[in-house]
N, C-alpha and C positions, 0 to 999 in steps of 0.2 A: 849812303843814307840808310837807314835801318826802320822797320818797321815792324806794327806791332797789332795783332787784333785783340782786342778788346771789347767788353760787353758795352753795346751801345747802350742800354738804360744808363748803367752810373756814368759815361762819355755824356751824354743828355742832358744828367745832372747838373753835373760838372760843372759844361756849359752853361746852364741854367746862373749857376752860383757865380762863374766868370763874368757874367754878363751883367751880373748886379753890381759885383764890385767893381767893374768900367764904367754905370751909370753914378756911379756916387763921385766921379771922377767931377770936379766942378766947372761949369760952363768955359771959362779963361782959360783954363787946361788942358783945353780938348784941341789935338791938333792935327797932322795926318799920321802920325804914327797911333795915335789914338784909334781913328777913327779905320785903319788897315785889321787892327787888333780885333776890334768892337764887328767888322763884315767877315774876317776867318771867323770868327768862333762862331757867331749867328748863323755861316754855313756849316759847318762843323755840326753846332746841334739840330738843325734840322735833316743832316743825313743819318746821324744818331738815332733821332726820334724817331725817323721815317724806318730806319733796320730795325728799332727796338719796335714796331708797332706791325713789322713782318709778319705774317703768316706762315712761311716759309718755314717757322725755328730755327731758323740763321741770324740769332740775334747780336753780331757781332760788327764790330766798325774795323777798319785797319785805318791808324794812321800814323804818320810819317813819326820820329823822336822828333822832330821843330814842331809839327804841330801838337803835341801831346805839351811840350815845354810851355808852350804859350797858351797854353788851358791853365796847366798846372801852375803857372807865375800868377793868376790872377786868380786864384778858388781860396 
């Protein structure tokens, strides 16, 4: 498994923009694969958000290549 840090603000983003285009998903549609998709990434951006809003100036996230793929399939 390979992994990757990356700037949590635009991971945050991201998320942000994944997370719309899973709500557009329409009611009938929504199933458990749906709804696995829709609780990774709503974690996902909030430990983004939580490192981009750091103090620290460690504004970076690591995450796995499956979880970067399943951002990126739905932004």
């Amino acid at each position: 498994m390979s992994y990757a840090a990356l700037d949590a603000v635009r991971i945050a983003k991201a998320c942000k923009t994944a997370l719309h285009v899973l709500e557009t998903v329409e009611e009938k549609d929504r199933n458990e694969t749906h709804q696995r998709k829709t609780l990774m990434i709503q974690r996902i951006e909030a430990l983004a958000r939580a490192a981009a809003e750091s103090k620290s100036g460690e504004q970076a996230i690591t995450l796995t290549s499956e979880e970067f793929w399943l951002i990126s399939q739905n932004w």
